[in-house]
C-alpha positions as YAML, in Angstrom:
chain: A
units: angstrom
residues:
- id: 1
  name: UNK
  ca: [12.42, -44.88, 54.61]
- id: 2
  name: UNK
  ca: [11.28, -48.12, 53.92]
- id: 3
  name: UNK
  ca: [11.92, -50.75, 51.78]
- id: 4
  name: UNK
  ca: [10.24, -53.79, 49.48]
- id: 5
  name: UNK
  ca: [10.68, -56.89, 47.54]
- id: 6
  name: UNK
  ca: [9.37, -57.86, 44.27]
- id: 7
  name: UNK
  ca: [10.13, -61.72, 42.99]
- id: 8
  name: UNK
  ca: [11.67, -62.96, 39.43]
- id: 9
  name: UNK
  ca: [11.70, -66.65, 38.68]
- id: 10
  name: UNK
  ca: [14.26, -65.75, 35.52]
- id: 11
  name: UNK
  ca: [17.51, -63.30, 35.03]
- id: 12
  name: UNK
  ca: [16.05, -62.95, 31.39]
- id: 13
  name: UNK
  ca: [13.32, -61.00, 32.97]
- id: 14
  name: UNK
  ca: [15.42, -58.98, 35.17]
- id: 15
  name: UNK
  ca: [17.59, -57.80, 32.11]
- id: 16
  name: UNK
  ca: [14.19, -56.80, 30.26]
- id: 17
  name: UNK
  ca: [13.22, -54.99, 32.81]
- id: 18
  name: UNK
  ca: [15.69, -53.21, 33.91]
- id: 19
  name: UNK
  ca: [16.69, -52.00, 29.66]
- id: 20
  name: UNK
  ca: [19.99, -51.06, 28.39]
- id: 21
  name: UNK
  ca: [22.01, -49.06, 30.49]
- id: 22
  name: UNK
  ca: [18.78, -49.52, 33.27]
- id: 23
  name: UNK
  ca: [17.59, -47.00, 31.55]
- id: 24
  name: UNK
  ca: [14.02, -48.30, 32.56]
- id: 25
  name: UNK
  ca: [14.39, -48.74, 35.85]
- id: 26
  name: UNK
  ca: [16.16, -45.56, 36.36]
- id: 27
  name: UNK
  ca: [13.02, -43.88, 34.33]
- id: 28
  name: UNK
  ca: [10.93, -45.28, 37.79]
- id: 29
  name: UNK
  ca: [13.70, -44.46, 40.09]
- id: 30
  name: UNK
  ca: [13.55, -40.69, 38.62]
- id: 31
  name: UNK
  ca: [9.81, -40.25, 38.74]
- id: 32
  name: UNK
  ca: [9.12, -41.66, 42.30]
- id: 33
  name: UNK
  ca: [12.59, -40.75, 43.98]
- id: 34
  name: UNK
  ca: [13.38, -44.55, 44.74]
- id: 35
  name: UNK
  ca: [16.50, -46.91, 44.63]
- id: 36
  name: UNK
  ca: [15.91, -50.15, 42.77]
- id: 37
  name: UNK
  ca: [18.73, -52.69, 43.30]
- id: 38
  name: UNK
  ca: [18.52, -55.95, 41.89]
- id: 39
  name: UNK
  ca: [20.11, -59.35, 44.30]
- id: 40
  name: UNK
  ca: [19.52, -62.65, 43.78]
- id: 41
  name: UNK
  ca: [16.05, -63.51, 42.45]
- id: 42
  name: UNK
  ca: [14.20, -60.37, 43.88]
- id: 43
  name: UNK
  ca: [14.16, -56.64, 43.66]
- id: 44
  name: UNK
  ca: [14.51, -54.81, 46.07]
- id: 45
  name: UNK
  ca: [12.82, -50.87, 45.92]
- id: 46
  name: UNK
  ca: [13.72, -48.43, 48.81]
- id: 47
  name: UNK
  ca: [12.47, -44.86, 49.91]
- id: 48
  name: UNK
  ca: [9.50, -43.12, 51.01]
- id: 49
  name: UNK
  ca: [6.56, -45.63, 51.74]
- id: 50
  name: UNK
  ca: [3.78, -44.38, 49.20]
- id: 51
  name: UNK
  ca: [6.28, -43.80, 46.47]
- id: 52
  name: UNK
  ca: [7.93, -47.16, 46.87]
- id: 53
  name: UNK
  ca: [4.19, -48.72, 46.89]
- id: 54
  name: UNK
  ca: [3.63, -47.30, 43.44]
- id: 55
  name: UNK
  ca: [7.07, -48.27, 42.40]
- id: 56
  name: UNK
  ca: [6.55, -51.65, 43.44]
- id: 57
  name: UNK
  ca: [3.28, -51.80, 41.83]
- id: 58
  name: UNK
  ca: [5.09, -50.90, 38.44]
- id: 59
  name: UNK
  ca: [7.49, -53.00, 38.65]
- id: 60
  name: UNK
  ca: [4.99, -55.84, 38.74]
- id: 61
  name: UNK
  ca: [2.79, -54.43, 36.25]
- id: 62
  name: UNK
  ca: [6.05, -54.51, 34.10]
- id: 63
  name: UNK
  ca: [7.13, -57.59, 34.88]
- id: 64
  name: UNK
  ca: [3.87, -59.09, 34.03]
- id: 65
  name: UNK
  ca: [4.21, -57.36, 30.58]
- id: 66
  name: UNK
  ca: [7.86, -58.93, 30.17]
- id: 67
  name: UNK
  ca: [5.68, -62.47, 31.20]
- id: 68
  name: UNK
  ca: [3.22, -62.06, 27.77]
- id: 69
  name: UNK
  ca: [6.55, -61.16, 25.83]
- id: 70
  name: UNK
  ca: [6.04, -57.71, 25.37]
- id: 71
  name: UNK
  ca: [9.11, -55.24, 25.00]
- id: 72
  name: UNK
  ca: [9.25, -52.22, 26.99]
- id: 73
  name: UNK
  ca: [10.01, -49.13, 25.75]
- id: 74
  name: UNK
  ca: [9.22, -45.05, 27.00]
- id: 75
  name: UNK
  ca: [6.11, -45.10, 26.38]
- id: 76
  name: UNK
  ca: [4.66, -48.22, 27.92]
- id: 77
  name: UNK
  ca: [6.43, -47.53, 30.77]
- id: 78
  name: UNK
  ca: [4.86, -43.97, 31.26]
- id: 79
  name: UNK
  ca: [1.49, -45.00, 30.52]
- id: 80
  name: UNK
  ca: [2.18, -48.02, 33.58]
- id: 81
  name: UNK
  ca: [2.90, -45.59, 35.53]
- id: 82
  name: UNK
  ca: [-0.24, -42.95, 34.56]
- id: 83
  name: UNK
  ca: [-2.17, -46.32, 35.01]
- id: 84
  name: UNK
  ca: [-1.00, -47.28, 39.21]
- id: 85
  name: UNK
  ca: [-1.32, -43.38, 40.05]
- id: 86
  name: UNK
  ca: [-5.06, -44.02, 38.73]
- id: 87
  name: UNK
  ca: [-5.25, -47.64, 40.51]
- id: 88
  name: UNK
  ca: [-6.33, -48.70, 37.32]
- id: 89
  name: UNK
  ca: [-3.03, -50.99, 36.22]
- id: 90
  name: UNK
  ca: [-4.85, -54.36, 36.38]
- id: 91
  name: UNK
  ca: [-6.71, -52.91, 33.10]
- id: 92
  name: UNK
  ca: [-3.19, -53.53, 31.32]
- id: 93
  name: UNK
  ca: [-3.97, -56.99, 30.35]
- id: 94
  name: UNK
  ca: [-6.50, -56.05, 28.24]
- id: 95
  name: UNK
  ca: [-3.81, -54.79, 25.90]
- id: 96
  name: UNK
  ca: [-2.09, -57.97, 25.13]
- id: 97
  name: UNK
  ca: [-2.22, -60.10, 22.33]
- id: 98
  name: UNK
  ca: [-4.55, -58.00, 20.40]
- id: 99
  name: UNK
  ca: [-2.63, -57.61, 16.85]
- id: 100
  name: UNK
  ca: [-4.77, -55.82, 14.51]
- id: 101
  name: UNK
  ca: [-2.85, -55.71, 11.69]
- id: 102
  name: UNK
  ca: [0.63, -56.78, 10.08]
- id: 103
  name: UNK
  ca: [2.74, -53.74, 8.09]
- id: 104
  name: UNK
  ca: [4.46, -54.68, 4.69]
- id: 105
  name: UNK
  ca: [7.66, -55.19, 6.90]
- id: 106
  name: UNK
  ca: [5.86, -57.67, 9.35]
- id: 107
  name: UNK
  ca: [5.39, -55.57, 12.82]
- id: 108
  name: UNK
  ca: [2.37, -56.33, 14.14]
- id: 109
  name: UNK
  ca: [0.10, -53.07, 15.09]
- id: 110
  name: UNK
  ca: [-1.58, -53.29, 18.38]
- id: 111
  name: UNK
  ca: [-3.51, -50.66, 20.58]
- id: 112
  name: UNK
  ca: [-0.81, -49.32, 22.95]
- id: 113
  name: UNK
  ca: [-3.41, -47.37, 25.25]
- id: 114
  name: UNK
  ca: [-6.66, -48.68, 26.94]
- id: 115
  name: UNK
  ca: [-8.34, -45.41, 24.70]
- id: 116
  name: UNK
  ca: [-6.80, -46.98, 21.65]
- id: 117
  name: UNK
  ca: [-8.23, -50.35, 22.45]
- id: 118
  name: UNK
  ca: [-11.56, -48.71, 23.16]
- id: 119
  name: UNK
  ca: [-11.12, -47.05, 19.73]
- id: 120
  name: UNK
  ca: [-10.30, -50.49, 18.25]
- id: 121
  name: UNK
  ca: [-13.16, -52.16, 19.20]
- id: 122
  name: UNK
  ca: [-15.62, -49.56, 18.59]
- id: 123
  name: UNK
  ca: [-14.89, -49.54, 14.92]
- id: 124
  name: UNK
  ca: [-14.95, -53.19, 14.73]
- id: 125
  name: UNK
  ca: [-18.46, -53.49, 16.31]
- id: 126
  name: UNK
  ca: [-20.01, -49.91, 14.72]
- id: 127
  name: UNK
  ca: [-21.33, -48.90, 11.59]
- id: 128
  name: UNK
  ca: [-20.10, -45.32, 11.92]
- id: 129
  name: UNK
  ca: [-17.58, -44.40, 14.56]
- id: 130
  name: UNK
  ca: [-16.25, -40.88, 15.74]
- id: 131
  name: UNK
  ca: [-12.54, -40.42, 17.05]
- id: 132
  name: UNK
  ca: [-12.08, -37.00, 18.62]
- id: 133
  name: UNK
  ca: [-8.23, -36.30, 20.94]
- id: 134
  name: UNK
  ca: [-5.08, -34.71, 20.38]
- id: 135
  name: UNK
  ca: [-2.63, -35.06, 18.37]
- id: 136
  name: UNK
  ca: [0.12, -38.14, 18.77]
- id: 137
  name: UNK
  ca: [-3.15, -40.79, 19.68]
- id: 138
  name: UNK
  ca: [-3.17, -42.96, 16.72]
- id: 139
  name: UNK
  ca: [-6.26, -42.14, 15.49]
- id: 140
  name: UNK
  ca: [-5.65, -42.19, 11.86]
- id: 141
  name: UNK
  ca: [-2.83, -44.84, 12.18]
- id: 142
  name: UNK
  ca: [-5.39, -47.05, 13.36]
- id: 143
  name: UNK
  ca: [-8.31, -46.78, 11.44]
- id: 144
  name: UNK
  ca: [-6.04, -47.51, 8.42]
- id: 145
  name: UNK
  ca: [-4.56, -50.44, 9.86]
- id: 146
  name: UNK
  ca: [-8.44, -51.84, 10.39]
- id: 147
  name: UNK
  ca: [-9.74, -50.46, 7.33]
- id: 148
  name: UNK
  ca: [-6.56, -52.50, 5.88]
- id: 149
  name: UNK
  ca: [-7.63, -55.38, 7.87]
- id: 150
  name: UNK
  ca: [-11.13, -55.56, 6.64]
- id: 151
  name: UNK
  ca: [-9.72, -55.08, 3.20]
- id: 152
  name: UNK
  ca: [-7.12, -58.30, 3.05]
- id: 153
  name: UNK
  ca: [-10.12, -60.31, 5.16]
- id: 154
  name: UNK
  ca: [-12.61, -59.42, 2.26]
- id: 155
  name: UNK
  ca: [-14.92, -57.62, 4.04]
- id: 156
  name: UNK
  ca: [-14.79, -54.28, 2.22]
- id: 157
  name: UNK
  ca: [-13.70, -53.62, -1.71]
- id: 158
  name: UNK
  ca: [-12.30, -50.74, -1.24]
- id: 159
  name: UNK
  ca: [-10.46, -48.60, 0.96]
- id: 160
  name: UNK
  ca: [-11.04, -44.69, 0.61]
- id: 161
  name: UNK
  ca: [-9.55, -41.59, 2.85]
- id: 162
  name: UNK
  ca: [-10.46, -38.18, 2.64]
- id: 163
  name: UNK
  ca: [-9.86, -35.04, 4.31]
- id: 164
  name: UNK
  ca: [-10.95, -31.41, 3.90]
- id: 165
  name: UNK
  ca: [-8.20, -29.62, 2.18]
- id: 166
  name: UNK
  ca: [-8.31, -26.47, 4.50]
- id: 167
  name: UNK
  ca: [-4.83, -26.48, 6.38]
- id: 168
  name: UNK
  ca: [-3.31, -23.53, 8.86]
- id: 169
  name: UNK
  ca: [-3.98, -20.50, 6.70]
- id: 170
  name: UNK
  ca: [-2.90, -21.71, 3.32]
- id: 171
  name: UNK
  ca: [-5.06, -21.49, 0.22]
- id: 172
  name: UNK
  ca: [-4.68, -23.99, -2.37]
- id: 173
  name: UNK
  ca: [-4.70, -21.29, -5.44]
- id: 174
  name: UNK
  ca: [-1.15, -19.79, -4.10]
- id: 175
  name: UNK
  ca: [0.22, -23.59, -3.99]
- id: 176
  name: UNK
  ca: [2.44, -24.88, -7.33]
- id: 177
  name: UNK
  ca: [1.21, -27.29, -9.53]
- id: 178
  name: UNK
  ca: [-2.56, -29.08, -11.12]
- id: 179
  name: UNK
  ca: [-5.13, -29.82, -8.39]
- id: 180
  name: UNK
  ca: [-3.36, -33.08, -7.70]
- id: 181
  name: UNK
  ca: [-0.17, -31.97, -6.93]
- id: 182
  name: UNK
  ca: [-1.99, -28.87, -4.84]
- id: 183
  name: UNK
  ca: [-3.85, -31.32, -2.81]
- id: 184
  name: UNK
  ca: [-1.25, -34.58, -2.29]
- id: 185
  name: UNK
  ca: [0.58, -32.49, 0.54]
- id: 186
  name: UNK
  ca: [-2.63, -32.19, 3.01]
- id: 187
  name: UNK
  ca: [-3.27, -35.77, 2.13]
- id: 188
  name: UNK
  ca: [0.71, -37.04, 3.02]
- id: 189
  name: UNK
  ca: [-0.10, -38.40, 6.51]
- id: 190
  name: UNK
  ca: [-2.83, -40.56, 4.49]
- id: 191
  name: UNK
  ca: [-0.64, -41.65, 2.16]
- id: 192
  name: UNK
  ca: [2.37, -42.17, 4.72]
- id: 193
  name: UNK
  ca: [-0.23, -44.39, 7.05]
- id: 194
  name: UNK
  ca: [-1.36, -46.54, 3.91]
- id: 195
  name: UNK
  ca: [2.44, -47.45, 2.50]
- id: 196
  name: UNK
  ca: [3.43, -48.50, 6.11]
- id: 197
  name: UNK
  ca: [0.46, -50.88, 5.67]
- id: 198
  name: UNK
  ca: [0.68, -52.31, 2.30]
- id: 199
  name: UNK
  ca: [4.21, -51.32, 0.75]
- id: 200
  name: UNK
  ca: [4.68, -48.74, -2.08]
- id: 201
  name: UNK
  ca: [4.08, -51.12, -4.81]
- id: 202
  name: UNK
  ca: [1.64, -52.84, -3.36]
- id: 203
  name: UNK
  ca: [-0.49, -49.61, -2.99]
- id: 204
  name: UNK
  ca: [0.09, -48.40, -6.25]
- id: 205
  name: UNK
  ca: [-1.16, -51.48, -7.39]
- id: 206
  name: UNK
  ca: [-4.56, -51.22, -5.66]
- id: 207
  name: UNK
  ca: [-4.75, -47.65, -6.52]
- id: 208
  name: UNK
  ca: [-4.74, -48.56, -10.50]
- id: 209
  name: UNK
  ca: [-7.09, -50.67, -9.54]
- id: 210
  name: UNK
  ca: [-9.47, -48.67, -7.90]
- id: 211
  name: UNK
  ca: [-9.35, -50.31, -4.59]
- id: 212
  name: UNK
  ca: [-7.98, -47.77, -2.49]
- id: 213
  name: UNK
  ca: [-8.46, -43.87, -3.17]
- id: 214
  name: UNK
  ca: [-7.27, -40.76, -1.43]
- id: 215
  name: UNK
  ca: [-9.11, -38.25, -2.36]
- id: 216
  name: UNK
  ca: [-9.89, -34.62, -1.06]
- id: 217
  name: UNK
  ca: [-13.54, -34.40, 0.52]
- id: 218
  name: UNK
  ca: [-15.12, -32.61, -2.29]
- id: 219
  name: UNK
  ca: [-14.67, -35.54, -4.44]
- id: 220
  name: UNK
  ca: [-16.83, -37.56, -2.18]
- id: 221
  name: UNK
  ca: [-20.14, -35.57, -3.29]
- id: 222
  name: UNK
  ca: [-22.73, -36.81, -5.18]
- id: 223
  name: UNK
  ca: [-21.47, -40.46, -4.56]
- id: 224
  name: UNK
  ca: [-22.77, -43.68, -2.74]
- id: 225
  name: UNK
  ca: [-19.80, -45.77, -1.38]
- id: 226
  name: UNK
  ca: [-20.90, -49.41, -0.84]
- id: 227
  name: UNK
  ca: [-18.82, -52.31, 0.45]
- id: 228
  name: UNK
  ca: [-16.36, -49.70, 1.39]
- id: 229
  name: UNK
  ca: [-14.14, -48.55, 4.07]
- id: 230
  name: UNK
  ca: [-14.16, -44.58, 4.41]
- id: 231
  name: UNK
  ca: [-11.82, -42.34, 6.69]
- id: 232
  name: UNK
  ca: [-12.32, -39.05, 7.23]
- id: 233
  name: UNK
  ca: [-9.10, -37.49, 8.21]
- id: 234
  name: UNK
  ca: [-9.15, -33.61, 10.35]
- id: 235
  name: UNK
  ca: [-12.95, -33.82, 10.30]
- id: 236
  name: UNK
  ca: [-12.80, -30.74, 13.01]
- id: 237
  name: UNK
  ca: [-11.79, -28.93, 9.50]
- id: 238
  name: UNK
  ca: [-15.27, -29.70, 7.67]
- id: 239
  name: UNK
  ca: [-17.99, -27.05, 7.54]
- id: 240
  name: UNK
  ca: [-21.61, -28.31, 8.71]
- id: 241
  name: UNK
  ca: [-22.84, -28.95, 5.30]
- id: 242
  name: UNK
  ca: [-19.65, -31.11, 3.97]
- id: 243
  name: UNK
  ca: [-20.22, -33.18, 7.47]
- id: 244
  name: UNK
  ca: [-23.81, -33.65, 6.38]
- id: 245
  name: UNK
  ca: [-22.71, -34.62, 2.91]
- id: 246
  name: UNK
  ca: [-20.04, -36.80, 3.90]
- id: 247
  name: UNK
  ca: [-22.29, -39.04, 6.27]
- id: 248
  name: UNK
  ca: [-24.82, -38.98, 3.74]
- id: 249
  name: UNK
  ca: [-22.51, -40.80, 0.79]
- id: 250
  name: UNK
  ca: [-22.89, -44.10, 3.31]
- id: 251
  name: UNK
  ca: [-23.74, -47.54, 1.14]
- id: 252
  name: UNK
  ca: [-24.46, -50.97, 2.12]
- id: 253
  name: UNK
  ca: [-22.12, -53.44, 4.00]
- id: 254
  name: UNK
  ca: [-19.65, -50.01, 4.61]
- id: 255
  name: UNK
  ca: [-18.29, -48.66, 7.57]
- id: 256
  name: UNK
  ca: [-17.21, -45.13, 8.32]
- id: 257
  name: UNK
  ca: [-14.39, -43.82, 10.17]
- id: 258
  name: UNK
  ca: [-14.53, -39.88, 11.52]
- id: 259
  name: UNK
  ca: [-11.59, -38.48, 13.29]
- id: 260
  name: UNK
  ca: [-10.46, -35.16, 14.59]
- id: 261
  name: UNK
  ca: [-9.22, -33.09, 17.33]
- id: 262
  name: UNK
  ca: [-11.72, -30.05, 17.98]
- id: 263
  name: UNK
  ca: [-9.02, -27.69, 19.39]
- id: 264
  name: UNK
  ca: [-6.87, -27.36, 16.58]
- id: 265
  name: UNK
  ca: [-9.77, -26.22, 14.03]
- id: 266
  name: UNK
  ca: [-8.18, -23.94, 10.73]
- id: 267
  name: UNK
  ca: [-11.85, -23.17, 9.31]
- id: 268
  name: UNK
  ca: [-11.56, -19.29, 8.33]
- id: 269
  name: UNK
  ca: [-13.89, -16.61, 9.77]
- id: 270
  name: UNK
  ca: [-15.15, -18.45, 12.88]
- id: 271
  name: UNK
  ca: [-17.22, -20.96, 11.12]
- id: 272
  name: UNK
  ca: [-18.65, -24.00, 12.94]
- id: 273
  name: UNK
  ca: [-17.00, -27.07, 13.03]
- id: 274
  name: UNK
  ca: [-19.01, -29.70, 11.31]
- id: 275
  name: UNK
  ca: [-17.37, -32.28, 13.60]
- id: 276
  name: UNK
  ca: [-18.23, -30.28, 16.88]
- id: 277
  name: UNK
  ca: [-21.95, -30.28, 15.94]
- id: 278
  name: UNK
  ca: [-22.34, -34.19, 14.47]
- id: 279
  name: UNK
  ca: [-21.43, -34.94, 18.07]
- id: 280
  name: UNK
  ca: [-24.14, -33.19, 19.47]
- id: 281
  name: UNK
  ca: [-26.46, -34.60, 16.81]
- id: 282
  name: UNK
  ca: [-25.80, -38.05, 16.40]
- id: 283
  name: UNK
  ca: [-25.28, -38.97, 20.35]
- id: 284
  name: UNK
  ca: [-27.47, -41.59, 21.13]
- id: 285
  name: UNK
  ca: [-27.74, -43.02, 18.00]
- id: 286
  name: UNK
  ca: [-27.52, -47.00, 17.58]
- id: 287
  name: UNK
  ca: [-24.45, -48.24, 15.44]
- id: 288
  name: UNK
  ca: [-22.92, -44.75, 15.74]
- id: 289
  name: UNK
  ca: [-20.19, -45.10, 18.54]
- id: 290
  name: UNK
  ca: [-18.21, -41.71, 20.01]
- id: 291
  name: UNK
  ca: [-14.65, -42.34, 21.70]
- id: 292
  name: UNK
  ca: [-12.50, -39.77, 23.30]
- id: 293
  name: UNK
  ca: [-8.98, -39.52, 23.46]
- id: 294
  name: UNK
  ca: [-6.80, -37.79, 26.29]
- id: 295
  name: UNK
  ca: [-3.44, -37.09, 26.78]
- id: 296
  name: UNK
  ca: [-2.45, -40.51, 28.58]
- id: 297
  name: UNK
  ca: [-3.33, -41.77, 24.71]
- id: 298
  name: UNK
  ca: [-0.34, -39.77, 22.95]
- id: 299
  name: UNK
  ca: [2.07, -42.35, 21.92]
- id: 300
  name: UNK
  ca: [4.46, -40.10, 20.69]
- id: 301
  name: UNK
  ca: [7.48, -38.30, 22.42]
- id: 302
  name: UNK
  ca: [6.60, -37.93, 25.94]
- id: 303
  name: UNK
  ca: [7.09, -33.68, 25.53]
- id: 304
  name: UNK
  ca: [3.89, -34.41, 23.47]
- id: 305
  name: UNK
  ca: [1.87, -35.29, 26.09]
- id: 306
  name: UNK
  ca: [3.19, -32.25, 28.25]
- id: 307
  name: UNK
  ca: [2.60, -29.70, 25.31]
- id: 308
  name: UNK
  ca: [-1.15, -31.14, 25.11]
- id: 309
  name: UNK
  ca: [-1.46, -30.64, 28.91]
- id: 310
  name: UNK
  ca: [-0.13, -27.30, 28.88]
- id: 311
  name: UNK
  ca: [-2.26, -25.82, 26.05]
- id: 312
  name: UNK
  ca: [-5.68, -27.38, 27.71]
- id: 313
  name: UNK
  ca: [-3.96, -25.79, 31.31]
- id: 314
  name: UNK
  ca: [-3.60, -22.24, 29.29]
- id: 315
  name: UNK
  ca: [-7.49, -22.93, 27.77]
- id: 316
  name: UNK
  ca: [-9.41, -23.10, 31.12]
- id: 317
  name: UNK
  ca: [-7.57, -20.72, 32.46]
- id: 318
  name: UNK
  ca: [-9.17, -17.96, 30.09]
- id: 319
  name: UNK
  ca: [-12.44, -19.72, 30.53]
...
């Protein structure tokens, strides 16, 4: 057993820390099999010595958060502690202060990963950029919330998502309704992302407008999109030829968005995932970035993240 001390100049930060109910602290205490006591102006962390180093090392990772007026919640917490078993926490700064966008009830949006912030800034500084993980990494949320960005800067005219409607086994023709009403449910997580951005009235607005369009990805054929901001949504559901197509509507002073996850592809009678072979074909190419995501990126409930793991566990294994 031994035991160490980590320094707080304020109580404020020792209550942040610690959470309601120290439910953070006993989050660390659980996952490294330590006692964290709090006395006076320190902390004090006691148990086995290499646990109680990467406690430690949390705590001060945290604490440094607290410092740049962050909140801690589950998740930040857990990715902390993915970071120190990699000895890669001093990356965490990076995160900070980097507000991409505002929603229509004024919460800032920020990368919450160092793959998100990767993601972030490869969009901002590419033409076309591909955004391949799992589900749960913010890869849609995010482009909106630039392509939003870019949109209330001036940059772009128009805002326009797409995906393939090809979804889990269902056909379109047994669905109720016209073609719109048929289509509107595979595009839902578009519309959902776009309304946390803008406000229902204010994207019904642009939409009569012409400013923002959801659209499935055969309307995008035959079309040139200039001074536009495009996001294609479940690329790994696109067929070779509508990945060609799609790439091929690019205008002037646009950029492009791609984003899928390659093991969860619905395309019927083992066709080839456009998105699997465009990053084949376009690596190497200037202006075209590629950025993976990985499990450490899921930002959603941390049974998420375990599921993921699991299912790419069960994969190799019948390799």
């Amino acid at each position: 057993m031994t035991e160490k001390k980590v320094d707080f100049d304020r109580m404020e930060q020792a209550v942040a820390l610690f959470g309601s109910f120290d439910e953070n602290v006993k989050l660390i205490s659980k996952t490294y099999n330590v006692a964290i006591t709090s006395r006076g102006g320190e902390i004090r962390i006691a148990g086995e010595p290499e646990e109680v180093d990467k406690a430690s090392r949390v705590i001060e990772s945290l604490l440094q958060m607290i410092n740049r007026g962050e909140a801690l919640n589950e998740q930040n917490i857990r990715y902390c502690m993915a970071l120190v078993e990699e000895g890669a926490e001093e990356k965490l700064p990076a995160l900070s202060g980097d507000c991409i966008c505002i929603t229509s009830r004024g919460k800032p949006v920020k990368p919450k990963t160092l793959g998100q912030k990767r993601y972030c800034t490869a969009i901002k500084e590419h033409t076309i950029t591909i955004g391949v993980g799992p589900a749960g990494t913010g890869k849609t949320y995010l482009a909106v919330a630039l392509a939003v960005s870019a949109f209330r800067a001036q940059q772009v005219n128009r805002i326009i998502l797409t995906r393939p409607a090809v979804e889990a086994g269902e056909k379109l023709g047994f669905l109720p309704g016209d073609l719109q009403q048929k289509v509107d449910p595979y595009l839902r997580p578009l519309y959902d992302a776009l309304f946390d951005m803008l406000g229902a009235e204010t994207y019904q607005k642009y939409v009569e407008k012409g400013n923002i369009e959801v659209a499935p990805l055969a309307y995008m054929r035959g079309r040139t999109l200039d001074d536009s901001f495009i996001i294609l949504d479940e690329a790994q559901n696109t067929t070779q030829e509508q990945m060609k197509m799609f790439l091929t509507r690019l205008g002037f002073n646009s950029k492009m968005v791609i984003t899928g996850d390659i093991t969860q592809i619905d395309l019927p009678d083992g066709r080839r995932s456009g998105l699997k072979e465009v990053m084949h074909i376009l690596k190497g190419i200037d202006d075209i970035a590629q950025v993976r995501f990985d499990e450490k990126d899921v930002v959603r409930h941390r049974l998420v993240q375990d599921i993921i793991k699991a299912y790419e566990k069960y994969q190799e294994g019948r390799r």
